[in-house]
Structure formats: structure tokens, C-alpha cells
C-alpha positions in Angstrom: 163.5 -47.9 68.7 164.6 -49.1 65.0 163.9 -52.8 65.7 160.1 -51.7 66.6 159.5 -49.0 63.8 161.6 -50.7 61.2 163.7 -52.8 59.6 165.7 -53.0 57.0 164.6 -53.8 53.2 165.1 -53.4 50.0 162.4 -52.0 47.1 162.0 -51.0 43.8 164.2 -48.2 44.5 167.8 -50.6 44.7 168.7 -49.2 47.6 168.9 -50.3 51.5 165.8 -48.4 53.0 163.7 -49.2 55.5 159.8 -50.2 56.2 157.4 -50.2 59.4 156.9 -52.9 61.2 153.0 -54.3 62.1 153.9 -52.1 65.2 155.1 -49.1 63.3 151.8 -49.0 61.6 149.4 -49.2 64.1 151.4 -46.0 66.2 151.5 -44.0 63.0 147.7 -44.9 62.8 147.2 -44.0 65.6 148.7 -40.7 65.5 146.6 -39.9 62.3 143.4 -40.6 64.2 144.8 -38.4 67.0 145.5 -35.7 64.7 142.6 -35.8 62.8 140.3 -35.5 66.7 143.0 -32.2 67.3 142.3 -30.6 64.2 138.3 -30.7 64.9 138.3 -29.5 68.2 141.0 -26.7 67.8 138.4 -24.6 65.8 137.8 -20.9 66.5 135.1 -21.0 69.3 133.7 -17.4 68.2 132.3 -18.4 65.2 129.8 -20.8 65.9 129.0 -23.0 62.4 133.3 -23.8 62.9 132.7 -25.8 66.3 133.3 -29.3 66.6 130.2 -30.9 65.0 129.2 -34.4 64.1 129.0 -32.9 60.4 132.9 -31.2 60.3 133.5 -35.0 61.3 131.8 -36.5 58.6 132.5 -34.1 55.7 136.3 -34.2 56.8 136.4 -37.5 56.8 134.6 -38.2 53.5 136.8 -35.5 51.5 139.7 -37.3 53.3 138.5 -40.9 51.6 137.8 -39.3 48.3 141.7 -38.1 48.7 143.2 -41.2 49.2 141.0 -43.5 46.3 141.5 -40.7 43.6 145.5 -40.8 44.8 145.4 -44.3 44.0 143.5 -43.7 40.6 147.7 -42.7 39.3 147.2 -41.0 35.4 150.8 -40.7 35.1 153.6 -41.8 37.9 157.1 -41.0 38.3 159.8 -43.8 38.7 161.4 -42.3 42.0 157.8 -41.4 43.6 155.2 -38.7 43.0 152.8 -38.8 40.5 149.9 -37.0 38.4 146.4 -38.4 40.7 142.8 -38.0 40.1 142.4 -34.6 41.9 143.7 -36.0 45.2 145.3 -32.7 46.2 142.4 -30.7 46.0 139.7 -33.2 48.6 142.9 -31.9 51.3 142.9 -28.4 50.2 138.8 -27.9 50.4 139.0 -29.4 54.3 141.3 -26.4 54.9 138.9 -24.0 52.8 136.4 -25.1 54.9 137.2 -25.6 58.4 140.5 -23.0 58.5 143.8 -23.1 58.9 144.5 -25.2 61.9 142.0 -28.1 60.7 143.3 -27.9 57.6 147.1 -28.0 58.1 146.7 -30.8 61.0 144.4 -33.0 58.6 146.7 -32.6 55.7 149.7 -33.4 58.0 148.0 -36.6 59.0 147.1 -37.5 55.2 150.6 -37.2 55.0 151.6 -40.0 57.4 148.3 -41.9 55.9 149.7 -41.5 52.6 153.4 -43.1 54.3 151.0 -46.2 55.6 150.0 -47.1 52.2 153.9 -47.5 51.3 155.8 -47.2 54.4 158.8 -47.1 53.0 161.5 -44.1 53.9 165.3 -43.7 53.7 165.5 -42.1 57.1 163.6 -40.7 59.0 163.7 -37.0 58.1 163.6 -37.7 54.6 160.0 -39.2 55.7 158.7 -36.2 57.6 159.5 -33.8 54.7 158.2 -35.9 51.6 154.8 -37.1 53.5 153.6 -35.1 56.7 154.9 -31.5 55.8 154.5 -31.7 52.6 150.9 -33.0 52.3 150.4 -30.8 55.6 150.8 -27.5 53.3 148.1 -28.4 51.6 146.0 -26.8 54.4 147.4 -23.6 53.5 144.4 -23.0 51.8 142.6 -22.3 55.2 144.3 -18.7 55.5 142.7 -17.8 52.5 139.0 -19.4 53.2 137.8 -16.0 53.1 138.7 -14.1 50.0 137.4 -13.9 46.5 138.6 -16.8 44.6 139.4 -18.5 47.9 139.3 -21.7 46.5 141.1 -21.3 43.6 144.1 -19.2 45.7 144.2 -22.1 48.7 144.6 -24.4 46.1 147.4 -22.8 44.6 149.3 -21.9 48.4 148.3 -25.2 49.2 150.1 -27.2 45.6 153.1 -24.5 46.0 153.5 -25.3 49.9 153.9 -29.1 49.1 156.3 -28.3 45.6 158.5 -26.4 48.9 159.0 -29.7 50.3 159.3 -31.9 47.7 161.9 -29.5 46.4 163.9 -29.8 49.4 163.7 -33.3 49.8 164.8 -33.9 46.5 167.9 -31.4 47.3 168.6 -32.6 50.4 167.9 -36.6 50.6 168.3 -37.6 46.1 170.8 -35.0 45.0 172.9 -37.9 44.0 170.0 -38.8 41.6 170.8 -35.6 39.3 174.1 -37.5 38.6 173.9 -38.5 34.6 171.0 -35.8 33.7 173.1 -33.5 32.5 171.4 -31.1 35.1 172.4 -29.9 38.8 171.1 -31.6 42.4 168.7 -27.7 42.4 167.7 -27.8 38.4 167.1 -31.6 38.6 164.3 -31.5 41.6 162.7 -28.3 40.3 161.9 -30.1 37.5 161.4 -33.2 38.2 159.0 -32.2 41.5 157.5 -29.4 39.3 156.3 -31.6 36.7 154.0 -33.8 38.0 152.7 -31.2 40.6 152.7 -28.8 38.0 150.4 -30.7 35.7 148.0 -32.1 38.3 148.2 -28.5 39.5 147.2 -27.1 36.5 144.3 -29.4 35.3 142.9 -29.1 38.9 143.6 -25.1 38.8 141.4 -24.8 35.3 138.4 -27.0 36.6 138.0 -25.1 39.4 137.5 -22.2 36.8 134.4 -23.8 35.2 131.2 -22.1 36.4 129.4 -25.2 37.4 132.3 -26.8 39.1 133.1 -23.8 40.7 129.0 -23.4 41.7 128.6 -27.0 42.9 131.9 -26.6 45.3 130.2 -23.5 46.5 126.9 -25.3 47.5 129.0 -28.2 49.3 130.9 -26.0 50.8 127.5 -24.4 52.4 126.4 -27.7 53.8 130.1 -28.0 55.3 129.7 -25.2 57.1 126.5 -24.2 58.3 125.4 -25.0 61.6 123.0 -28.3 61.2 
């Protein structure tokens, strides 16, 4: 199973690790396609502008492009992953503010293993499903909260705090050793280090979503998302 997932290399990180093969790829690909064609069609079948539409497809699909260009667009990166992005967070979080929970957590779980694609590189397998595909996937938290005042703005939040979980454990559980030299604990170290850059792209995301015309235009795109064409 190793020989047709991966192999081992080493990267940037000095380390033995390992990266997918050509046939790694195309599986994981095509798991994210399957996911994405779950999360449309499990959609609560009483409320009728929430079906499986050719527009839920289209406006998923766009906000989950404009997430991985503006995760590219990097305004500050840290030197054992993460980093402060355009606004990526937020394209994942709306898809769960608009379509729900279930779309929301399953699209966010395959960004996640999109996300691994673009650098599929992982020190074991665990470590990989915690720092890409749960941890991107809680950004669909925001779904459970699609109907209250300040949705939005409180999704968003769940949805940043929900991946900061993850992160936070993988840095516990898989680069404890890291802490070593920082004068800080394995726990201490990835709060910090995790809760920095989430916590800054967090927080400039947070207070745009507070401006009235930002918050008005969302509104309005969220309408066309939802309304039965």
C-alpha cells in the first residue's frame, strides 16, 4: 500500500517524510470529487431552495476556487507550515453558511485533502488526516449556525476555532519535539505558534465581515446561493 501512495523523501523540513505517488494523487482526487458530489446531494430534502441544484454546484465550486488561489496569495508563512492567506478560510466557511452543515463539513473536508494535493507531503499518515482533512473540514462548522443573527460572523469564528483544535493537536501530538530550544513546553509552544497565524488571519477576516457593505454584499450573494433558480 506504501509503495503505491508513497515514497519516501526528504523536504524543506530535514526530515524523512513521505510524498504521493502520480497514483496517490489521482485516488485522493478522486475522493475530493466524490466528496464534493456527497455533500450536494445529502441536503435536507424539506426545504426545497437546499436541494441539489446546478447552482449549489456552481457557487460551491467557485467559492471552493476563490479558496484555493487566495490560499496561495501567502501574506505571511510560517517555517514549519501554516500561514496568514488572503481570506482563504472564509470562501470554506460561507459554503457551510450557505448550504448547511453536512455540505459544509464534507466540502471543507475535501479542501482539506485538496489542500494535501498541492504539497503532498505528510509524516505519517495520521498526522495527515488531522493537519489537512479535519482540520479544514471544521471549517464547515459554520453550517450549524446558518440561521442566527450574525450567522456569518459566528460560523466563521466555530469554523477558525474548529481548525485551531486540530492544528493544536497535531502540533502536540506529531512536532512536540519542535518546542525543544523555545524555552516553551510541547502544549505552550503549539498554542502559540498555531494561534498566531490563525489568529491574525482570524481576526482581519473577523473585522471585515463587520463592515456594513461587506457584510451587505455577502448578504446579497448569499440570496442568489440559495434561492431556488
Amino acid at each position: 500500500m506504501n509503495d503505491f501512495f508513497a515514497f519516501p523523501t526528504v523536504n524543506s523540513w530535514e526530515e524523512d517524510v513521505f510524498q504521493l505517488t502520480t497514483q496517490g494523487i489521482l485516488a485522493v482526487v478522486l475522493l475530493i470529487v466524490a466528496l464534493i458530489a456527497l455533500a450536494l446531494i445529502l441536503q435536507p430534502k424539506e426545504k426545497k431552495s437546499r436541494r441539489y441544484s446546478t447552482k449549489q454546484l456552481v457557487f460551491s465550486a467557485v467559492a471552493m476556487a476563490l479558496a484555493t488561489v487566495t490560499s496561495i496569495i501567502k501574506l505571511f508563512e510560517m517555517p514549519l507550515g501554516g500561514s496568514v492567506t488572503l481570506f482563504s478560510m472564509l470562501f470554506i466557511v460561507l459554503i457551510g453558511y450557505w448550504y448547511g452543515p453536512k455540505a459544509g463539513l464534507m466540502t471543507g473536508f475535501a479542501y482539506g485533502l485538496l489542500q494535501f494535493v498541492m504539497e503532498p507531503v505528510f509524516y505519517s499518515i495520521p498526522q495527515m488526516i488531522v493537519d489537512y482533512p479535519l482540520a479544514f473540514g471544521a471549517l464547515g462548522l459554520s453550517g450549524f449556525f446558518s440561521g442566527r443573527k450574525y450567522g456569518l460572523q459566528i460560523g466563521y469564528i466555530a469554523g477558525v476555532i474548529g481548525r485551531f483544535v486540530f492544528a493544536y493537536l497535531s502540533g502536540l501530538l506529531f512536532f512536540a519535539s519542535y518546542a525543544e530550544g523555545s524555552g516553551m513546553s510541547a502544549p505552550i509552544y503549539s498554542l502559540v505558534y498555531n494561534g498566531s497565524y490563525l489568529g491574525v488571519e482570524g481576526g482581519i477576516t473577523l473585522a471585515l465581515l463587520f463592515v456594513p457593505a461587506v457584510s451587505k454584499g455577502l448578504f446579497y450573494i448569499r440570496k442568489m446561493a440559495v434561492d431556488k433558480m
